[in-house]
Structure formats: C-alpha cells, structure tokens
C-alpha positions in Angstrom: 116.9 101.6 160.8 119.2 99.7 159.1 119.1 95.5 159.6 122.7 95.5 161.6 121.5 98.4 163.6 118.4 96.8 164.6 120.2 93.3 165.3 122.4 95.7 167.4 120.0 97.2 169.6 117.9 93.5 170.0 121.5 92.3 171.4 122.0 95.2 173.7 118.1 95.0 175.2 118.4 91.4 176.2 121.8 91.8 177.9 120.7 94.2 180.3 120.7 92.5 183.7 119.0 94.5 186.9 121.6 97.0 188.1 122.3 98.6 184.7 125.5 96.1 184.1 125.7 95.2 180.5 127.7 91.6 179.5 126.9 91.2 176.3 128.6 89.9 172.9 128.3 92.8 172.1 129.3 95.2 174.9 132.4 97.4 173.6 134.4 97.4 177.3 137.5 95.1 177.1 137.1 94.9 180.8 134.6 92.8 181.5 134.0 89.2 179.8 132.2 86.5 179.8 133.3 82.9 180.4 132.9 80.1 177.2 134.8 77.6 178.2 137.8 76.5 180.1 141.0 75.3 178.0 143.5 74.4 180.6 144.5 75.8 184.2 145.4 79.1 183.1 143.9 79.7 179.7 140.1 80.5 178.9 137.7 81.3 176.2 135.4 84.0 176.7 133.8 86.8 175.2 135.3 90.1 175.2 133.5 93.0 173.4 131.3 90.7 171.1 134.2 88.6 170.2 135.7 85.4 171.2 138.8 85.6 172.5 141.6 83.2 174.3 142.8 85.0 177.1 146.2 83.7 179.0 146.3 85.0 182.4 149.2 87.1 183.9 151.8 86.0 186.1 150.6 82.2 186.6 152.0 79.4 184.7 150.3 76.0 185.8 151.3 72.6 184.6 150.8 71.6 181.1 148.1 69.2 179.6 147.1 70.4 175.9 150.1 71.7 174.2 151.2 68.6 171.7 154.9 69.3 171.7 154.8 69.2 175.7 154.3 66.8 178.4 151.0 66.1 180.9 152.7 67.6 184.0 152.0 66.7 187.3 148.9 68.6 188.3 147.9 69.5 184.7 144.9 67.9 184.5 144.0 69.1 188.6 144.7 72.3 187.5 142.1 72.3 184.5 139.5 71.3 186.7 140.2 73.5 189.7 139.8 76.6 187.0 137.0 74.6 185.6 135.4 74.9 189.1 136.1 78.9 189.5 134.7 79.6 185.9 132.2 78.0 184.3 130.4 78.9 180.9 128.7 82.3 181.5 130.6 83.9 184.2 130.7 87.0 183.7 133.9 88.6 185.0 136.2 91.4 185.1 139.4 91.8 183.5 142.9 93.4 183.7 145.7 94.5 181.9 149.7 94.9 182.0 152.2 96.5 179.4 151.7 94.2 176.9 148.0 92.7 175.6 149.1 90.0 173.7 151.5 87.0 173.5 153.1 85.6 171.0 150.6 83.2 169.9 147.4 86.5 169.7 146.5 85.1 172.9 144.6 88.5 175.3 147.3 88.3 178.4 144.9 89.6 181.1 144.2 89.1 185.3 141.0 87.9 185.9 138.8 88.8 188.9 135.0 87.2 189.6 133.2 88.7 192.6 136.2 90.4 193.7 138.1 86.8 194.0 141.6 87.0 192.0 141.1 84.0 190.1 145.5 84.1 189.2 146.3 84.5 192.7 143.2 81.2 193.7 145.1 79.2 191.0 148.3 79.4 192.7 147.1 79.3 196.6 145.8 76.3 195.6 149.3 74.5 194.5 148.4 74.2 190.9 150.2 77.2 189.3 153.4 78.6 190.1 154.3 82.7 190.0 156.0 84.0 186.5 157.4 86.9 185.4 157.7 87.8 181.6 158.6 90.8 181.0 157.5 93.6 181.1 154.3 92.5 182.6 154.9 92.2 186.1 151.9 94.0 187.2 150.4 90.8 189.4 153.3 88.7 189.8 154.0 89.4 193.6 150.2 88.7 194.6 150.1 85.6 192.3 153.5 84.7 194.1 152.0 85.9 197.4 149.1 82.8 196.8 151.9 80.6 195.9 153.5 80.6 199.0 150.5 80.0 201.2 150.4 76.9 199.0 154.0 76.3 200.0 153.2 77.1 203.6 150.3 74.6 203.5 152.1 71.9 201.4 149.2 72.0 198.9 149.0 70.9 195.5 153.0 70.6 193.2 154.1 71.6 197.4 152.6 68.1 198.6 154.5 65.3 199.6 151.5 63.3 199.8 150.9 63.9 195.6 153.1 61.2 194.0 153.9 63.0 190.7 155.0 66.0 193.1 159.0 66.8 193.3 158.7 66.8 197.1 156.8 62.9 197.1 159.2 61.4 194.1 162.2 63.4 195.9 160.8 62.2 199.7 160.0 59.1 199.1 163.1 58.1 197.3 165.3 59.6 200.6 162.7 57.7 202.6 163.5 54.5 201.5 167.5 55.4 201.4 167.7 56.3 204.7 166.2 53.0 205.9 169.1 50.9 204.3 171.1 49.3 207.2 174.3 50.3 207.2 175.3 48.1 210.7 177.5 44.8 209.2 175.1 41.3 209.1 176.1 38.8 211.5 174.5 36.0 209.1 174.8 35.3 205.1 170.5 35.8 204.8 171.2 39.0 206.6 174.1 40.2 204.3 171.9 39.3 201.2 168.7 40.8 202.4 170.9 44.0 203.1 172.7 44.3 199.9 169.3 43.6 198.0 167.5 46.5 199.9 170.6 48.5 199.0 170.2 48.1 195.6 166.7 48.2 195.0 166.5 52.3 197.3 169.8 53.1 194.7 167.7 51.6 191.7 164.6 53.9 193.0 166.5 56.6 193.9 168.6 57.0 190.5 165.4 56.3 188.0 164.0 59.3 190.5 166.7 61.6 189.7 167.7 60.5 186.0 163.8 61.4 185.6 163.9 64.5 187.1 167.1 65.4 185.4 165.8 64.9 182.0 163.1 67.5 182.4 163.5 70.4 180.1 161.7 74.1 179.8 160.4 72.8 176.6 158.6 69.8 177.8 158.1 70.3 181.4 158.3 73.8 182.4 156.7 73.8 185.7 158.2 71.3 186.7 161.5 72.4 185.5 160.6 75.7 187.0 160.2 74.3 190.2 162.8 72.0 190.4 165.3 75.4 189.9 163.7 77.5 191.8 161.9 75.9 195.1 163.8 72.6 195.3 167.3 73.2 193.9 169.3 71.0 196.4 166.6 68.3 196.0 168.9 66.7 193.2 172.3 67.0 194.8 171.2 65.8 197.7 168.7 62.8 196.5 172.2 61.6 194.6 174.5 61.9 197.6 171.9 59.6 199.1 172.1 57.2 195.9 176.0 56.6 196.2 175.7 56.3 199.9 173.1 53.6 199.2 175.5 51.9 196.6 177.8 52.2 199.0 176.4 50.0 201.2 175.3 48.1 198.8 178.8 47.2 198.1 180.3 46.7 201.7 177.0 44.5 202.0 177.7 42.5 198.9 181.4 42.3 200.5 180.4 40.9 203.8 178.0 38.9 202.1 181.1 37.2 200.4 183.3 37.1 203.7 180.2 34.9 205.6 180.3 32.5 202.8 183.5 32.1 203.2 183.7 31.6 206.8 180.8 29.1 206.4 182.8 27.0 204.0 185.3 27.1 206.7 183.6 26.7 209.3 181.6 23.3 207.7 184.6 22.2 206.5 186.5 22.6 209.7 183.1 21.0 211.0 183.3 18.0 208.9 187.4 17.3 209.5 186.5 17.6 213.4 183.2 15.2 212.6 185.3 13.1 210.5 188.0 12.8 213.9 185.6 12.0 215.5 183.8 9.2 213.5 187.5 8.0 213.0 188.1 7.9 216.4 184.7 6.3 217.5 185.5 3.9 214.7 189.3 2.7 216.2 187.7 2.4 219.9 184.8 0.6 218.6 187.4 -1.8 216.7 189.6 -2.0 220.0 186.2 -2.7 221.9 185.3 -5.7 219.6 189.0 -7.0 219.1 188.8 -7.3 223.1 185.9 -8.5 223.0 187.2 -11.2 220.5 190.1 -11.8 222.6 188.5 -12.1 225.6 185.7 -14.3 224.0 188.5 -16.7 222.5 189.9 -17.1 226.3 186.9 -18.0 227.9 186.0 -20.4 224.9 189.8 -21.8 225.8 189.3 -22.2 229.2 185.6 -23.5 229.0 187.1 -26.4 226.7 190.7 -26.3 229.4 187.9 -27.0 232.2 185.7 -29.1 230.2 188.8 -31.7 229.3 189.7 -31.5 232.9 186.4 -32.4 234.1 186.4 -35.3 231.2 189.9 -36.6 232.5 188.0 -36.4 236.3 185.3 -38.3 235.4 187.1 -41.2 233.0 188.5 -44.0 235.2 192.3 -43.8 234.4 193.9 -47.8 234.9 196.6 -48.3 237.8 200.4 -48.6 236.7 202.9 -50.4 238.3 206.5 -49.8 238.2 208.7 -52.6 238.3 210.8 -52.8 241.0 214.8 -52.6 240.0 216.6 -55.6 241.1 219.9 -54.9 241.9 222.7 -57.9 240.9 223.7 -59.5 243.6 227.1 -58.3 244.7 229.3 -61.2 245.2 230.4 -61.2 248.7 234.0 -60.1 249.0 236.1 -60.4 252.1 236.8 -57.8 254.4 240.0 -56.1 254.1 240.4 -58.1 250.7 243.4 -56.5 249.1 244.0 -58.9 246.3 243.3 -58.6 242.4 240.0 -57.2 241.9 237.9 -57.7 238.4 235.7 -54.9 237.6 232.2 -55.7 235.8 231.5 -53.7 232.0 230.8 -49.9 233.6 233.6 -50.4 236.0 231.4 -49.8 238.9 231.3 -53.1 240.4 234.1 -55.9 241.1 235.2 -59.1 242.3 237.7 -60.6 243.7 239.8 -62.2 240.6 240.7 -65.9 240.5 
C-alpha cells in the first residue's frame, strides 16, 4: 500500500462515528461539514471534503464587524456571538446549495442546517440578520425572510426599540423627546427660556439622529442601509418633519421669550415711575405735615411768650397816673343883653366886653 493510501485509510477508520455517518477531513460529500471556527454572523470556517473552506451563507446578510473598509454595525458583534452559540468548533452539519457555489471573493455560498435547525433562517428570527436576495440564488430567501419577520413581529434584535444602536431606538427616541416639547405659550420669562432651550436641545438630538442615519452608505453600512430602505423608509421624513416642528417652536419660544422681557422692562419701569409718585408724593405731604407742624409750633411758641408777657405785666405793680385837671380861664362876666363892642381873645372863641 502506498504511504498516502495508508494515511488515507487511518483518516477514514477514526472518523467513523456509531450509525455509519462519516465527517471526516477527508470525507468526499460536499454536503456535510464540519465547524472550525466562527468568523462573523454569517460566515464560517469548516471542513468540507478534507479541505478548509469559508463558507458565506445564503440569503442572510447580518451586520458587519470584520470587513476593514466597512463599519461595526449595530448588532455586528451580537450577531458573531449568537452564531458563535449555534456552531461551535466540531459541529458537524449539513449543507446546501443554490445556482451559484461561489462568491466573488471564492467564498462556498451554502444554507446550513444542524440537527434539522436552519441555522440562516435562526440568524434572522433572532433580529441579527436581515433576508437578501442576490441573484440567482434565491433558493432560501423566503424562509430566511420568513424568520426575519417573527423578529419584526417580536421586536427582536436590529427590530428593538429597546437596542440603542437600532433604527427604531435612535429614530424613537429622538420623536420621543420631540413630541414632549411644549408648544402652549409661557406665561413667565424662566418658562419661555426653559421652553426654547428644550426646543433646541430635541432639534439638536433629532438632526445629529438623522444627519447620522443619512450618511449611511451600502458600502459602509449595508444592513443598516438596507434596513433603513426597506423596513423603516418614512422613519427619516418623518423624524425631520418633527426636527422643523421642534425648531419651530424653538423660535416662537425664543420670540415670547423676548416679548416677556420686554413687558418686564415695562412693567418695572412703569413700577418704579408709579413708586417714584408715590415716594414723591409721600415726600410733599410729609413736607406739608412738618411745615404745619412748624407753623403751628411757632404760634404756640408766640402765644406761650403773648401769655407769658401778659402774666409778667399782671404780676408787676404798674404806678398810678394822674391827669391834671384843665382849668378853664375864667370868663369875664359880661352883662346880660350886652350889645356893645365885644373883643375877642387869640382863637376868637372867647370875648369881652371892649373898653
């Protein structure tokens, strides 16, 4: 026997398992295989007819995580492990074919079944993979598509709004958070301001959400981009009608905002002219008040020192006066019915009898 023959037959002796079912290096069947190692969530190494081989599988297309010239999707690494958890080194499974075998980078394109499960179809009932079709292999596409929409159903895995990274959380969350802005006017200036900055900040959120989804390319991110397309198409148009609505009110907040300043500059300066009246006023009674006061202070002082004089003069002795007494001259006598010459004194009031 020749030395590769007998290397042959020792390889083919301790593969045989109980049940007759051969796996081994170097079993000849291209339909069976056995797992090496996982390389992302829907590409394995494994051994196919004594030779390692890369096998892509049909129909799924999870997000990326090794490729250099693309993106860590969302769910990429998740996906890795959730395959790493179906197939681990030394599975032995069985394998399926479409039209074409290969891809374009001499990768085995195959569906890949282990104890009757359909590991494609698992990937994408679990939310990690999404259904593709490249032509002309469509052989598995509506059962892999089949699993993807129980994931859709159950809001599992790139379907969850509870996964962050997921279209339907960033998308969610951002119409959340725009749909709480107020869009009732303030009544005070802290309101206005607290408005207008909650305004901005869901706009600010929102747009960095869509700007980022919007950027996505097939290159970079195609399951992503493949989703976005595909399962959430008016996510975009509608997450940016909710950004210029939240702008919107942003502005008419800002607005208002300006409008109670202004009516609280009014208002306190209106406040300090009717204060100032008022001090003004308090000020001219309280000068009235203590010029009557004054007044009526300097009259009592006047007539305190009118009574106190008085009472001096009562009690100071004052000396009698007398007035002397007029002595009237002496009227000559003149006889009665004298009708001679008469000489009248210096005045002319008094006369005499001449001679």
């Amino acid at each position: 026997m020749k030395k590769s023959s007998a290397w042959i037959s020792i390889a083919l002796t301790g593969s045989l398992i109980t049940g007759g079912a051969v796996y081994a290096t170097t079993y000849k069947s291209d339909k069976h295989g056995v797992i090496t190692r996982v390389i992302d969530g829907d590409t394995v190494d494994m051994t196919i007819a004594g030779t390692q081989t890369r096998v892509r599988l049909l129909n799924i297309d999870t997000p990326e995580t090794v490729d250099p010239s693309k993106a860590v999707e969302c769910l990429g690494p998740e996906a890795s492990e959730h395959l790493e958890s179906l197939l681990q080194p030394g599975d032995k499974v069985e394998l399926q074919y479409d039209v074409e075998r290969e891809d374009r980078y001499g990768r085995t394109l195959a569906a890949i079944y282990k104890d009757d499960e359909f590991i494609n179809r698992s990937i994408a009932a679990a939310g990690l993979g999404i259904a593709v079709k490249y032509e002309p292999n469509t052989k598995f596409y509506d059962e892999v598509l089949a699993g993807q929409l129980e994931a859709e159903a159950q809001t599992s895995g790139l379907f969850s709004p509870e996964v962050s990274c997921a279209i339907p959380s960033q998308v969610g969350n951002a119409l959340t958070e725009l749909d709480q802005v107020p869009s009732e006017a303030a009544t005070t200036v802290e309101e206005a301001e607290s408005m207008a900055a909650d305004a901005a900040a869901a706009a600010a959120a929102g747009l960095l959400v869509s700007k980022s989804l919007k950027s996505l390319t097939p290159d970079t991110h195609p399951v992503t981009y493949a989703l976005l397309a595909k399962k959430f198409p008016n996510a975009l148009s509608k997450l940016d009608s909710s950004v210029q609505k939240a702008q919107d009110l942003e502005g008419q907040h800002s607005e208002r905002h300006r409008e109670l300043v202004k009516e609280g500059k009014e208002r306190k300066k209106k406040e300090a002219e009717a204060k100032a009246k008022r001090e003004a006023e308090k000020k001219a009674k309280r000068e009235a008040q203590e010029a009557a006061e004054r007044q009526a202070a300097q009259q009592a002082a006047e007539r305190r020192a009118t009574e106190r004089r008085a009472a001096e003069r009562r009690s100071t002795p004052q000396p009698r006066t007398t007035t002397p007494r007029r002595i009237e001259p002496k009227r000559p006598s003149v006889p009665k019915n004298y009708t001679g010459p008469r000489c009248y004194a210096p005045g002319g009031k008094t006369w005499k009898p001449c001679g």
